[in-house]
NUTIFI-35770 format. One record per atom (N, C-alpha, C): residue in one letter; x, y, z. Coordinates in steps of 0.02 Angstrom, whole numbers, padded with zeros to 5 digits, always signed. Each point is the difference from the previous one (the first is absolute). Example, Ala and Ser with C-alpha at 12.3 -4.5 7.8 and 13.67 -1.06 7.14 Angstrom:
! residues 2
a+00660-00284+00390
a-00045+00059+00000
a+00045+00060+00000
s-00018+00053-00036
s+00042+00059+00003
s-00039+00055+00037
//
This chain:
! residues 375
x-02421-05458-04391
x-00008-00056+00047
x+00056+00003+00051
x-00030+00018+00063
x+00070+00003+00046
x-00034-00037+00055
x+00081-00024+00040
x+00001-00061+00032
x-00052+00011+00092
x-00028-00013+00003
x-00024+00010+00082
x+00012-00032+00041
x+00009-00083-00002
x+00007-00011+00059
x+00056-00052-00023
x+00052-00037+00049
x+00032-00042-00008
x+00008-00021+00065
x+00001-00083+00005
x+00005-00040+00051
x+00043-00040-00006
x+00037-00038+00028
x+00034-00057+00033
x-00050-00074+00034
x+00000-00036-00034
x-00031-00053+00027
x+00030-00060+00019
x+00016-00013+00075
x+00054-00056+00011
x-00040-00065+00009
x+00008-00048-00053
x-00041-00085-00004
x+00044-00022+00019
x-00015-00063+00010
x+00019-00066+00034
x-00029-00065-00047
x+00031-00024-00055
x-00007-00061-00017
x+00012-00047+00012
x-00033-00053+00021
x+00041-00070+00008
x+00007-00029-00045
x+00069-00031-00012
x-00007-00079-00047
x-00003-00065+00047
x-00031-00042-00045
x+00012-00057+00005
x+00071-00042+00018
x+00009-00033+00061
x+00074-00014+00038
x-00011-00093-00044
x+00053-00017-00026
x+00014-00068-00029
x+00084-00015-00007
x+00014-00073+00065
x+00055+00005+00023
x+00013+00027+00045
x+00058-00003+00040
x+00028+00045+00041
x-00014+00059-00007
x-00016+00034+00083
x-00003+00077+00008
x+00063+00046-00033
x-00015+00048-00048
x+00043+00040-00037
x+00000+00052+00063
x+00084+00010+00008
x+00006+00056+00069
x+00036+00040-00057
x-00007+00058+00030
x+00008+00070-00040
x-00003+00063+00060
x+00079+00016-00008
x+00025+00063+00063
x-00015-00018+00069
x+00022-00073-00011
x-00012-00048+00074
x-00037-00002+00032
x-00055+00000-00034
x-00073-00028+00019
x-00041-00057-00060
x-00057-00018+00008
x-00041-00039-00046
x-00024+00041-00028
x-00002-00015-00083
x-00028+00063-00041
x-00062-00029-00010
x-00078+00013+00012
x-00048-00020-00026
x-00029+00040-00037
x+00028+00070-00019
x-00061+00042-00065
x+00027+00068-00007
x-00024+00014-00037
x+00042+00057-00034
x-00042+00067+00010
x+00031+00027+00030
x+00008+00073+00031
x+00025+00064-00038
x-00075+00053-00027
x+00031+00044-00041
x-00058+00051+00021
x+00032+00058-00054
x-00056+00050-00004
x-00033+00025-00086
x-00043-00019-00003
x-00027+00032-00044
x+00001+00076-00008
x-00013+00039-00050
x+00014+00060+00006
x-00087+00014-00044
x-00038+00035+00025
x-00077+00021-00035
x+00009+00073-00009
x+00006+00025-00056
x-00032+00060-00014
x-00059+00024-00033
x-00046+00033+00020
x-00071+00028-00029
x+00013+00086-00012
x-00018+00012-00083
x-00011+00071-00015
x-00060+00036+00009
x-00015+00060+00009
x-00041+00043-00009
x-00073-00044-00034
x+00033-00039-00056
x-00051-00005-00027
x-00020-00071-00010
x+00004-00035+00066
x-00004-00068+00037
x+00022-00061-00049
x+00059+00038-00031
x+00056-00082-00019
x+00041-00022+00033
x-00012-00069+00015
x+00055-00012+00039
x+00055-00048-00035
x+00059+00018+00041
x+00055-00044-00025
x+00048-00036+00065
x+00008-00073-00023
x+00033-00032+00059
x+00081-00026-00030
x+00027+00016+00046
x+00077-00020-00017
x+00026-00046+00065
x+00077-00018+00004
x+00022-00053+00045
x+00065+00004+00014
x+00017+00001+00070
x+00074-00014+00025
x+00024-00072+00008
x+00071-00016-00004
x+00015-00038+00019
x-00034-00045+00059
x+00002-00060+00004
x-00022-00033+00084
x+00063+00019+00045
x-00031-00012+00069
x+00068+00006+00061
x-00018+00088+00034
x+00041+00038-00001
x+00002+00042+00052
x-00067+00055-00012
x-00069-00046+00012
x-00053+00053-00014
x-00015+00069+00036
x+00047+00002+00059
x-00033+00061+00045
x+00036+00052-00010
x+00082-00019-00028
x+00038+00066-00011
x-00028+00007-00061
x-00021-00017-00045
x-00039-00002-00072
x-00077+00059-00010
x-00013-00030+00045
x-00071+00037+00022
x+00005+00065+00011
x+00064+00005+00069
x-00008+00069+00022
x+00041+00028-00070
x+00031-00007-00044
x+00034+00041-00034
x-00055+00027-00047
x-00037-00037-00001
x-00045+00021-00048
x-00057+00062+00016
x-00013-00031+00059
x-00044+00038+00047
x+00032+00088+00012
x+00040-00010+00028
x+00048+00067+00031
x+00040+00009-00050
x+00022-00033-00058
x+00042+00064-00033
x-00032+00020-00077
x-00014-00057-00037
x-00031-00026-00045
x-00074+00029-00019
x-00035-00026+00024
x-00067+00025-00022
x-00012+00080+00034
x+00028+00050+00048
x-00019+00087-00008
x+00033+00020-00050
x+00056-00039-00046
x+00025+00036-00040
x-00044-00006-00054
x-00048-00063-00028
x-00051-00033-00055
x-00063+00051+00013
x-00020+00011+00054
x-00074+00022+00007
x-00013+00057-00037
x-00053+00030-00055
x-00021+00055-00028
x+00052-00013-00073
x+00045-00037+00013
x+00030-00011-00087
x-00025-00003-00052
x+00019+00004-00060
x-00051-00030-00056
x+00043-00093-00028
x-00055-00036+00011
x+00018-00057+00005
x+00034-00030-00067
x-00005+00030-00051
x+00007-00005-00062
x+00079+00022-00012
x+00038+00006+00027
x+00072+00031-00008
x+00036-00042+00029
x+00007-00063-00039
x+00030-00053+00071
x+00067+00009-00021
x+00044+00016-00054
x+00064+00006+00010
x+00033+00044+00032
x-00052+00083+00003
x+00027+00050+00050
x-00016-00017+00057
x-00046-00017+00019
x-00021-00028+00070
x+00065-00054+00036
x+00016-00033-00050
x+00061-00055+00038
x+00069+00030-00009
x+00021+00045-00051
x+00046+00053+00005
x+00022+00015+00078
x-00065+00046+00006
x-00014+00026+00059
x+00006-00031+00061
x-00031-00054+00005
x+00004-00042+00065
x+00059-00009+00006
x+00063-00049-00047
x+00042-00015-00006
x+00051+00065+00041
x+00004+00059-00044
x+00038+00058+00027
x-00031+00021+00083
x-00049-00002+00009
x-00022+00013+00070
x+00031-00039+00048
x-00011-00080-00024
x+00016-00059+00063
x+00063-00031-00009
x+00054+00038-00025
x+00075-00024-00007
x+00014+00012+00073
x-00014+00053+00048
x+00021+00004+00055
x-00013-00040+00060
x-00036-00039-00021
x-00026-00067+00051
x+00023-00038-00045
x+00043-00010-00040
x+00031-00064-00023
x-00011+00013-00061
x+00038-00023-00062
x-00016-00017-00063
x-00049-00062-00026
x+00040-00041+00038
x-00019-00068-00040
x-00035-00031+00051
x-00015-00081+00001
x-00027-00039+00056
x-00065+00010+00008
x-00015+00032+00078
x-00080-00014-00002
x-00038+00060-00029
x+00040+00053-00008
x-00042+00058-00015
x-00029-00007-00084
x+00056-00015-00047
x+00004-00046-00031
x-00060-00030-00034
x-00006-00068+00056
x-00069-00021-00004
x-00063+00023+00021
x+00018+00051+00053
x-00077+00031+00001
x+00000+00051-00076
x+00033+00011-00023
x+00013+00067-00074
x-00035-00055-00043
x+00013-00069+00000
x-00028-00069-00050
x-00077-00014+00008
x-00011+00006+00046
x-00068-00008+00008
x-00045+00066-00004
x+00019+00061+00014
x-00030+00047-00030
x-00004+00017-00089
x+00060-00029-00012
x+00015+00021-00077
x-00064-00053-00036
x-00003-00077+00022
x-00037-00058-00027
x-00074+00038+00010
x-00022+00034+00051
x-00058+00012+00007
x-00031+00065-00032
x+00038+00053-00024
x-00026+00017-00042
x-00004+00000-00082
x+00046-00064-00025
x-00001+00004-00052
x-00047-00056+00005
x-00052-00006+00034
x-00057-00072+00007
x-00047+00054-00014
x-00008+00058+00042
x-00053+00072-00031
x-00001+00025-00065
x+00052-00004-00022
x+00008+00031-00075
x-00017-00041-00034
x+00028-00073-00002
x-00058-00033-00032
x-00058-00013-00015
x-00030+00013+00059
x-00067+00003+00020
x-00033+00067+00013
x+00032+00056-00027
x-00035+00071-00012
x-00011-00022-00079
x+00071-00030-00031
x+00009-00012-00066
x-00059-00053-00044
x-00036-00055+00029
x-00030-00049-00021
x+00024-00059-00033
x+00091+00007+00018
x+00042-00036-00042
x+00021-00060+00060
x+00029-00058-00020
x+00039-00032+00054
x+00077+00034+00006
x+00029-00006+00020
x+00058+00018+00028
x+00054-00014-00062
x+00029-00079-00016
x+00006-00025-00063
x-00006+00059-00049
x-00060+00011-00029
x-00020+00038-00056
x+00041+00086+00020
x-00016+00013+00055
x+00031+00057+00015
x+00075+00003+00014
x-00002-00031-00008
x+00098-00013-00020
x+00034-00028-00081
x-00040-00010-00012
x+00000-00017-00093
x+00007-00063-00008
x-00009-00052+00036
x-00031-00063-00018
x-00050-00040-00006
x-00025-00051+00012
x-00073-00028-00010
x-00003-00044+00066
x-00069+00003+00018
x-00003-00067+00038
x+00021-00062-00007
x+00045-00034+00000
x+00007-00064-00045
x+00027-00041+00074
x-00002-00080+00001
x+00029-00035+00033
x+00086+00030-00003
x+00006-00038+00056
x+00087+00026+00012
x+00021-00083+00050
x+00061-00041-00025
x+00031-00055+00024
x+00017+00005+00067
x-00007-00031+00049
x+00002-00008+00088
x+00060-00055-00007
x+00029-00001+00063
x+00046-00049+00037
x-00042-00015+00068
x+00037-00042+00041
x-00029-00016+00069
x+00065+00029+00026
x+00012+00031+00074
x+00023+00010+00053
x-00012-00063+00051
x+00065-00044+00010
x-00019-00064+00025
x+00005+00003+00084
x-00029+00014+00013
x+00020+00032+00090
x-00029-00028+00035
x+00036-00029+00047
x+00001-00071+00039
x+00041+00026+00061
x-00009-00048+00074
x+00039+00041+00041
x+00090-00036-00022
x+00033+00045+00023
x+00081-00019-00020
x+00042-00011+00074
x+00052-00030+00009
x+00048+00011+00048
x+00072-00011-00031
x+00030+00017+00052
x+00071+00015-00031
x+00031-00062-00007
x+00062-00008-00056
x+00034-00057-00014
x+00071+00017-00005
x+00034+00003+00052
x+00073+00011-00018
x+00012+00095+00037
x+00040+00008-00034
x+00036+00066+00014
x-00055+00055-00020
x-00023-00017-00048
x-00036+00048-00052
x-00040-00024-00054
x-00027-00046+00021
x-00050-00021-00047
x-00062-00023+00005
x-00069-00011-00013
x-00036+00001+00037
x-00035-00057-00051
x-00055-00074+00031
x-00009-00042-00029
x-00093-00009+00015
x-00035-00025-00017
x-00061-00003+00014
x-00009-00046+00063
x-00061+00056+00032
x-00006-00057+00082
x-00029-00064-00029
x-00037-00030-00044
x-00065-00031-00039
x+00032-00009-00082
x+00047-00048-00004
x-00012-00001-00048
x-00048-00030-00067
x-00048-00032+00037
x-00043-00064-00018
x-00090+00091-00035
x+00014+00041+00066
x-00044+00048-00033
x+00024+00047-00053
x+00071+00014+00005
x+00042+00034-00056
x-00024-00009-00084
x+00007-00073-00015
x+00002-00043-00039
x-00072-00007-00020
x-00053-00005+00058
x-00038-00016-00029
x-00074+00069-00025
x+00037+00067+00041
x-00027+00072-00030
x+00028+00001-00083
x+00078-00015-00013
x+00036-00005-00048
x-00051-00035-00055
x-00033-00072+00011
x-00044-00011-00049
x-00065+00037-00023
x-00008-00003+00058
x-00066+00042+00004
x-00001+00065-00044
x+00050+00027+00004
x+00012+00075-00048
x-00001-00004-00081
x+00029-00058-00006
x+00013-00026-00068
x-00075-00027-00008
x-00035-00027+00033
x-00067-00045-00011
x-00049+00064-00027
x+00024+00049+00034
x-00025+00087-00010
x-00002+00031-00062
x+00057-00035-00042
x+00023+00031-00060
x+00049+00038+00015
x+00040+00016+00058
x+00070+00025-00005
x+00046-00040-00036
x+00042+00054-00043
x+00053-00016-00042
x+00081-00009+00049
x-00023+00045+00061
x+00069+00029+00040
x-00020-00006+00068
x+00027-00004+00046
x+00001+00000+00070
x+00076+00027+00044
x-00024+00030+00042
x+00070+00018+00054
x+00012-00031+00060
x+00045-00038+00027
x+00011-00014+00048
x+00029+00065+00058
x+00007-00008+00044
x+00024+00056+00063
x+00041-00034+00027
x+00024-00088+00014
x+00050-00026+00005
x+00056-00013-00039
x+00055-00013+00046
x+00059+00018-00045
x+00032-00056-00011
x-00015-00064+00008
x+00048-00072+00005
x-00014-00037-00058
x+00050-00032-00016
x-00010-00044-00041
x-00047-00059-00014
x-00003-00012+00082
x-00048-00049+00020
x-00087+00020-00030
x-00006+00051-00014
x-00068+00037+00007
x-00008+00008-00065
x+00073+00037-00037
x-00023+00012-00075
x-00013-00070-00057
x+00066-00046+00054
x-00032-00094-00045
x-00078-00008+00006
x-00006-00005+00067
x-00077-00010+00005
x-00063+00032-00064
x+00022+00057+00019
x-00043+00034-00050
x-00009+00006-00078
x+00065-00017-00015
x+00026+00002-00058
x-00039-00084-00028
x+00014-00046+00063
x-00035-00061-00037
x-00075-00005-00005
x-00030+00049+00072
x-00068-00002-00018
x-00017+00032-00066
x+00030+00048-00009
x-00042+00041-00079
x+00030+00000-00062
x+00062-00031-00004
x+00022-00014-00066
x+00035+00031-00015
x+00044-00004-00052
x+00057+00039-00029
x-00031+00034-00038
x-00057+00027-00020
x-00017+00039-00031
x-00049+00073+00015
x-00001-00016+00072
x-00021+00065+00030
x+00064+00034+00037
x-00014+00071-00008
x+00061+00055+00028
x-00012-00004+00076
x+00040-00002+00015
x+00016+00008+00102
x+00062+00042+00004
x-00034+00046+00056
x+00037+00075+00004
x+00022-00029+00074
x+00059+00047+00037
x+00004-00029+00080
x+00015+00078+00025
x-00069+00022+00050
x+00025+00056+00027
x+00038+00001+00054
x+00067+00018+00024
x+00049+00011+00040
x-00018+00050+00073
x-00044+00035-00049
x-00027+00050+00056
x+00058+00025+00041
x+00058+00037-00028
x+00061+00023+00022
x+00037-00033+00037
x-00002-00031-00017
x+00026-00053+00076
x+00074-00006-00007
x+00048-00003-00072
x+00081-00006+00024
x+00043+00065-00008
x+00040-00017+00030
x+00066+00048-00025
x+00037-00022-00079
x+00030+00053-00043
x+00010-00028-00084
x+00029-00069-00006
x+00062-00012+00080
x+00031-00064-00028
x-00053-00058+00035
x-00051+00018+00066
x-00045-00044-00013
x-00036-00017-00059
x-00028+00043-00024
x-00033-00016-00077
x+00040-00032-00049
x+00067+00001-00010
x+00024-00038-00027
x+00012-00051+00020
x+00003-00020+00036
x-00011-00075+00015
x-00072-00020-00014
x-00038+00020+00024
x-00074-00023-00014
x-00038+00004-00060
x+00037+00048-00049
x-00019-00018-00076
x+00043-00038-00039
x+00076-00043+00049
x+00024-00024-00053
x-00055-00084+00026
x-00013+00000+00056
x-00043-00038+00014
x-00066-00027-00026
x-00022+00069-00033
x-00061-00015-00006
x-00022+00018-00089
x+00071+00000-00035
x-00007+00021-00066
x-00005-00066-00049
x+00015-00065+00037
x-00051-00069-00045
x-00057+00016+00015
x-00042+00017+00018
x-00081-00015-00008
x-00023+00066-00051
x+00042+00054-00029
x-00025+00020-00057
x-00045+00066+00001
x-00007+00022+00089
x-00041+00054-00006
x-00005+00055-00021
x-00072+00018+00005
x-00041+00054-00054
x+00042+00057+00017
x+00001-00001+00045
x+00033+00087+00058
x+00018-00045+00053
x+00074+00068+00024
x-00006-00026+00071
x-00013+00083+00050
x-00030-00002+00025
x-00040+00069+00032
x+00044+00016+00057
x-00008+00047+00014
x+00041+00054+00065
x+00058-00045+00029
x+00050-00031-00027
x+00047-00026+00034
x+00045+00015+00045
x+00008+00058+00008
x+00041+00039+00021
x-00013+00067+00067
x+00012+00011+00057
x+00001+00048+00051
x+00063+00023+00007
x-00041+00090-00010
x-00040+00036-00015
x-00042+00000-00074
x-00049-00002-00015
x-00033+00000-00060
x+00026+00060-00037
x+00010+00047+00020
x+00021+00056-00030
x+00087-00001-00043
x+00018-00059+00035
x+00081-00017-00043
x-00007-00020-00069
x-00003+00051-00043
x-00001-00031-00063
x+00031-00018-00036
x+00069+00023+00045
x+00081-00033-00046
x-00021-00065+00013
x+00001-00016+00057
x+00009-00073+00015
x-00056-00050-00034
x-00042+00025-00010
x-00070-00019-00059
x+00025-00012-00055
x+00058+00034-00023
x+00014+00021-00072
x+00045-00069-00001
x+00047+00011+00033
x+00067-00065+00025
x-00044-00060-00012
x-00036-00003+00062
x-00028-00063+00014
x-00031-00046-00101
x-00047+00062-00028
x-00047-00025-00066
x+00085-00017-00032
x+00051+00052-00024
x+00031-00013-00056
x+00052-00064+00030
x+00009-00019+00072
x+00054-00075-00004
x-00037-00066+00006
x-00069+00032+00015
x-00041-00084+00014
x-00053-00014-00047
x-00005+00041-00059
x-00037-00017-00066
x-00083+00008+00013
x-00012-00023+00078
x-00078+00019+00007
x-00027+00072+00008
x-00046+00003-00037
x-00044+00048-00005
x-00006+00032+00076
x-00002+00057+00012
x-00017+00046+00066
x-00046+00034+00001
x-00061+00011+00031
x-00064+00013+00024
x+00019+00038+00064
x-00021+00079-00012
x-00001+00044+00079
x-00042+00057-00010
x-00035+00036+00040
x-00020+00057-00007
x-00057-00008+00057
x-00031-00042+00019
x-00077+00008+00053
x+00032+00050+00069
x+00058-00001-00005
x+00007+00066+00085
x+00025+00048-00051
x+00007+00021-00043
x+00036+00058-00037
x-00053+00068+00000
x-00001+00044+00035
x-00047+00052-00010
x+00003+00061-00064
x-00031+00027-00022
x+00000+00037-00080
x+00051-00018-00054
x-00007+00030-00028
x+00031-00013-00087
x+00066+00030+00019
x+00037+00023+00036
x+00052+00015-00007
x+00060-00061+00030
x-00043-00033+00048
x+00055-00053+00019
x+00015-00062-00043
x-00082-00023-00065
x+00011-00021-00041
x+00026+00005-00060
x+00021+00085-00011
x+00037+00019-00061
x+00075-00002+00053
x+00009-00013+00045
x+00103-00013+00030
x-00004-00090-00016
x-00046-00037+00015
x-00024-00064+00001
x+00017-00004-00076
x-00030+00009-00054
x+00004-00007-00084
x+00082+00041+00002
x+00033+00030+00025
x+00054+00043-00013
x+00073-00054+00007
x-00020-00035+00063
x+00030-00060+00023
x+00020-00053-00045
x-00082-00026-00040
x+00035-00058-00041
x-00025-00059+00057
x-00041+00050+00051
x-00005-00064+00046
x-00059-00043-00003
x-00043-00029-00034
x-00078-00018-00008
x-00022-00005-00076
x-00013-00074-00015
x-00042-00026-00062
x-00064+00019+00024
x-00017+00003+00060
x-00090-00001+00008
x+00006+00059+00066
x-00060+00058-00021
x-00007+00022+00058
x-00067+00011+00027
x-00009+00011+00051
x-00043-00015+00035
x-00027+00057+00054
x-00025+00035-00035
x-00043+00062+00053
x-00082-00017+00010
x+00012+00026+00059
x-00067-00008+00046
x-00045+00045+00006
x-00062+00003-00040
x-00024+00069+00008
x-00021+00031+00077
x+00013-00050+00051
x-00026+00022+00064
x+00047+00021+00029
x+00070+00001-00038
x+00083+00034+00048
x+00021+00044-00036
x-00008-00012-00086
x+00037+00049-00033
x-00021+00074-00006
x-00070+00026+00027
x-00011+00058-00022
x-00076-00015-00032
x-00029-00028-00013
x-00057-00033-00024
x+00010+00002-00073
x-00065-00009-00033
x+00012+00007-00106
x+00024+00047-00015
x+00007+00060+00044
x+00038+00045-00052
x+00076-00006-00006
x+00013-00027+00061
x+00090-00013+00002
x+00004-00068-00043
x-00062-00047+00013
x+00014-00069-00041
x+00006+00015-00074
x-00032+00063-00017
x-00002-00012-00084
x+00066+00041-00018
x+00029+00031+00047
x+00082+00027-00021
x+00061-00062+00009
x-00020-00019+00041
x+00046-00067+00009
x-00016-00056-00068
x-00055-00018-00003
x-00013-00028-00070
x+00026+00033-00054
x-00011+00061-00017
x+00047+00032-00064
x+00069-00009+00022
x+00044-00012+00043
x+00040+00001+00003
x+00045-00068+00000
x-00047-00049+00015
x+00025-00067-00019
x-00021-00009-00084
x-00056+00016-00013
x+00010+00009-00078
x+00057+00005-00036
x+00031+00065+00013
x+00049+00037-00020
x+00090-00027+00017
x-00031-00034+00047
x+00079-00041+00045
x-00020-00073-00036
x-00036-00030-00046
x+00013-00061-00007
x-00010-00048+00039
x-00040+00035+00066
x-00007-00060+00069
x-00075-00016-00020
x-00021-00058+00023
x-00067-00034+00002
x-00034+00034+00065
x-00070+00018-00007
x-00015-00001+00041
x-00059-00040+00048
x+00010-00017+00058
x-00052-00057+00049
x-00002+00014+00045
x-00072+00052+00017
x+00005+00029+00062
x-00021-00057+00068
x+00043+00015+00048
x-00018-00018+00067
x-00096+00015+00002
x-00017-00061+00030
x-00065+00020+00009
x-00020-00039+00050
x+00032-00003+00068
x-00017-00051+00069
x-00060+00017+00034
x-00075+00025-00044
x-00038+00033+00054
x-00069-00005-00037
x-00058+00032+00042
x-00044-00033-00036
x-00062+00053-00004
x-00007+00058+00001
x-00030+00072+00016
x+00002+00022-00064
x-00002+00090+00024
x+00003+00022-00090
x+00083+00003-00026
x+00015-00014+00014
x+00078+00003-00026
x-00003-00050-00030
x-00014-00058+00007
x-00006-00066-00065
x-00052+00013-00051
x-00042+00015+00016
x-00052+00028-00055
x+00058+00058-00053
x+00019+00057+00033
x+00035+00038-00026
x+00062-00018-00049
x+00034-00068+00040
x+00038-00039-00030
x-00017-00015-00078
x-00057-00033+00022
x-00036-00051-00064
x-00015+00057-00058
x-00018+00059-00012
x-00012+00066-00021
x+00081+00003-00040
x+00033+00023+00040
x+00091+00018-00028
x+00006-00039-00037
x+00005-00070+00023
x+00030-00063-00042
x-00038-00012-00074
x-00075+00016+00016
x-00038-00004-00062
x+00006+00049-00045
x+00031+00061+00038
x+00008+00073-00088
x+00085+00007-00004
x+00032-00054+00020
x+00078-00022-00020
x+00007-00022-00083
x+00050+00035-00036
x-00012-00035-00068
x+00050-00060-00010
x+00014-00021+00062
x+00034-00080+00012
x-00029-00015+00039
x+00001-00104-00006
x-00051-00041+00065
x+00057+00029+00055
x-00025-00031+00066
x+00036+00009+00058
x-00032-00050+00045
x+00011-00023+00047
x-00014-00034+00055
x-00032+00025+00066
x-00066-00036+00031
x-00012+00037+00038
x-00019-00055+00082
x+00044+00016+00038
x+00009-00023+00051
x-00058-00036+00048
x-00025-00030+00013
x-00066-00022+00039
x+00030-00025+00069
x-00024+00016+00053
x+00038-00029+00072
x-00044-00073+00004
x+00028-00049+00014
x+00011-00054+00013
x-00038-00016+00050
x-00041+00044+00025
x-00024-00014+00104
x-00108+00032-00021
x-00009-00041-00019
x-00072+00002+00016
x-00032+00048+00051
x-00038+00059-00005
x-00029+00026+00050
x-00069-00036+00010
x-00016+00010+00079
x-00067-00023+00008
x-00044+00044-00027
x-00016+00066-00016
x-00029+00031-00015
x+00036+00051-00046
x-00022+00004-00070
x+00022+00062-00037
x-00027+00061-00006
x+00035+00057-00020
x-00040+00064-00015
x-00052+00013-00071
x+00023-00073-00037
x-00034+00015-00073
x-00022-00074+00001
x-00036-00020+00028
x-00012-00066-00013
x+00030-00058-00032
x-00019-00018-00077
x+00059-00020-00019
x+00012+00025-00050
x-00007+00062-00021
x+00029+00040-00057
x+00055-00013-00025
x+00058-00004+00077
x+00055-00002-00034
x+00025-00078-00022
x-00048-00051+00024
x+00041-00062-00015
x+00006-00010-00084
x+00043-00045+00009
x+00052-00013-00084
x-00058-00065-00032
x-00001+00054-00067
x-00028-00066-00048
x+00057-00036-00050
x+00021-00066+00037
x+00030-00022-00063
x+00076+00028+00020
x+00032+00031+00065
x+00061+00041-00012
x+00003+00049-00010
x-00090+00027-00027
x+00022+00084-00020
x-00044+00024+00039
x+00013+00072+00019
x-00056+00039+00026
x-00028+00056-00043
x-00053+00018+00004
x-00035+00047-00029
x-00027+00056+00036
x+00066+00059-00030
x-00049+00082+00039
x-00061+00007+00006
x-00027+00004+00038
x-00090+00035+00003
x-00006+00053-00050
x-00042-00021-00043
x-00027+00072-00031
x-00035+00040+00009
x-00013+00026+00058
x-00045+00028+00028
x+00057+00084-00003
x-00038+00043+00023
x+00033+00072-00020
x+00065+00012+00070
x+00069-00006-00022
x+00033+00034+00055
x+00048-00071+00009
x+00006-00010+00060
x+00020-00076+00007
x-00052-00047-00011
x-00052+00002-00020
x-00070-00030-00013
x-00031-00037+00053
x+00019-00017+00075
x-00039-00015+00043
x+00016+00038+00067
x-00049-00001+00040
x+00011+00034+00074
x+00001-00054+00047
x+00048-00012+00048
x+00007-00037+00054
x-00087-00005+00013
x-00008-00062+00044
x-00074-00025+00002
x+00001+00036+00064
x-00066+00044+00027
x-00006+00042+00056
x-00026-00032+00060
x-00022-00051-00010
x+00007-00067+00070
x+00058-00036+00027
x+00042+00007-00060
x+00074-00042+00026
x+00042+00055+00026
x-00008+00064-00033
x+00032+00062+00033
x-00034+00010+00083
x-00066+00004+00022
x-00022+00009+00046
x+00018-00064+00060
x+00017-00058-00034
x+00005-00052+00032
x+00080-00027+00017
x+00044+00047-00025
x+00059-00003+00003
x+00036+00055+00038
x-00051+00049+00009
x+00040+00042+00020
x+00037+00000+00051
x+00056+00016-00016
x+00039-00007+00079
x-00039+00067+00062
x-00021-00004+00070
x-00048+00018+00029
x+00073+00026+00036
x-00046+00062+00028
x+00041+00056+00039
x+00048+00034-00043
x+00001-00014-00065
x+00043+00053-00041
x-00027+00045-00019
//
């Protein structure tokens, strides 16, 4: 079975806008911008994988021009030499970053074929079962800044009241993206002392900023406190930050392959980590990084801000994990999905498709109807 054709497909999703316009790289963000990655073999299986949202055109062409003449006539079935390979080929246009993620979305898409040459779900072909797997909400609301370095909800009246709503869902946990006190009371009173609230930082301080802001924010008890720190890649200061301020540290969604997460576990810097199968290298780098938090004693909860095959793929990993884990849901309603509502949460949990591979295919009207035009 060898590979014939591979494409780049750049969509355009919208979500649903509630509250203030969310600006993002100083503009209004209304939808999320990516590329799918489609590959079809010889022997008309296809497999779909997924990049990050945001810079779809340098994404595209990498795939286009460097990426897929090296895939064509392959045998599709060799996905660890195949990403070997890519990997050693495309160090010279960069290691990490976007190439990276175009390497993530090729890697997701053919291990969606092997499943589906296989007759297995994905899950099973990794040695676990289909089974439900526990969700959080991603509480994402538009934000503005509060102070020097801190950032507070534009809305806090919608903050609060997504916050119930998640819990009304059957979430056990929720994350805020604001950083104030003002925001974590709020929330904390809407859902009770008995649900976990994580606060992602989204890199935002320097170490002795973060110390101030976790000695701030270490009464309300949280689950994690996520990427506190710029550069993400500082893992001393990760390490500092977890062992003087007692809270738990959550990092890994920009970390690309298993090697920056075995300096990351080397550190001491991270109770929870968090790889992305659409940055790290796709499942095959995710399931080395998973043995390796195994092995380091770290929990693992992958980043999962997206809603393509990389969350499907997600839901797959998390389900053939022989520990629960957490699995991220974004907070922002699309008007239109790629899986209808496959992926929505029953109860807090979601359930892999059992269908063979990642078990569903993006719906081919929402692909045709999304496509971003002139790409």
């Amino acid at each position: 079975m060898k590979i014939a054709t591979v494409e780049a497909l750049p969509v355009r999703l919208p979500f649903v806008q509630a509250g203030p316009p969310i600006v993002m790289f100083g503009r209004p963000w209304t939808a999320f911008e990516l590329v799918l990655v489609r590959i079809e073999t010889d022997q008309g299986i296809v497999g779909y994988g997924e990049t990050p949202w945001g810079p779809w055109r340098p994404l595209q062409a990498l795939i286009d021009d460097f990426i897929a003449p090296a895939l064509i006539g392959r045998p599709a079935d060799n996905i660890a030499g195949l990403m070997h390979e890519l990997q050693r080929l495309t160090h010279v246009i960069g290691r990490y970053g976007l190439t990276m993620f175009a390497l993530s979305g090729v890697d997701t898409a053919l291990w969606d074929i092997a499943g589906k040459a296989a007759g297995q779900p994905l899950a099973r072909m990794l040695g676990g079962s289909v089974r439900p797997v526990a969700g959080y909400e991603s509480l994402w609301v538009s934000y503005k800044r509060s102070g020097a370095w801190d950032w507070e909800s534009a809305d806090r009246d919608v903050l609060t009241e997504r916050a119930r709503a998640a819990i009304a869902a059957g979430y056990r946990h929720v994350k805020l993206h604001g950083t104030t006190e003002a925001d974590l009371r709020a929330v904390r009173d809407a859902v009770g002392d008995d649900v976990g609230i994580m606060v992602d930082a989204s890199c935002r301080w320097s170490l002795n900023e973060a110390r101030q802001a976790a000695a701030r924010l270490r009464p309300f008890g949280l689950y994690w406190l996520e990427e506190p720190v710029f550069p993400p890649e500082d893992f001393h200061s990760l390490a500092r930050l977890q062992a003087e301020s007692g809270i738990p540290i959550a990092a890994g969604e920009n970390a690309c392959t298993a090697f920056e997460f075995a300096a990351m576990f080397a550190a001491d810097a991270v109770a929870f980590a968090q790889p992305n199968v659409n940055r790290v290298g796709g499942i095959t780098e995710f399931r080395k990084v998973a043995a390796l938090a195994e092995t380091s004693g770290v929990a693992l909860n992958p980043h999962s801000f997206f809603f393509g095959p990389g969350f499907l793929a997600t839901l797959h990993l998390v389900a053939a994990q022989a520990r629960p884990a957490l699995v991220e849901k974004p907070g922002i309603p699309l008007e239109v999905g790629l899986y209808g509502g496959a992926t929505d949460p029953i109860n807090g949990q979601f359930h892999p498709p059992d269908g063979p591979g990642l078990g569903r295919d993006p719906d081919p009207d929402v692909l045709r109807d999304c496509r971003i035009r002139g790409a």
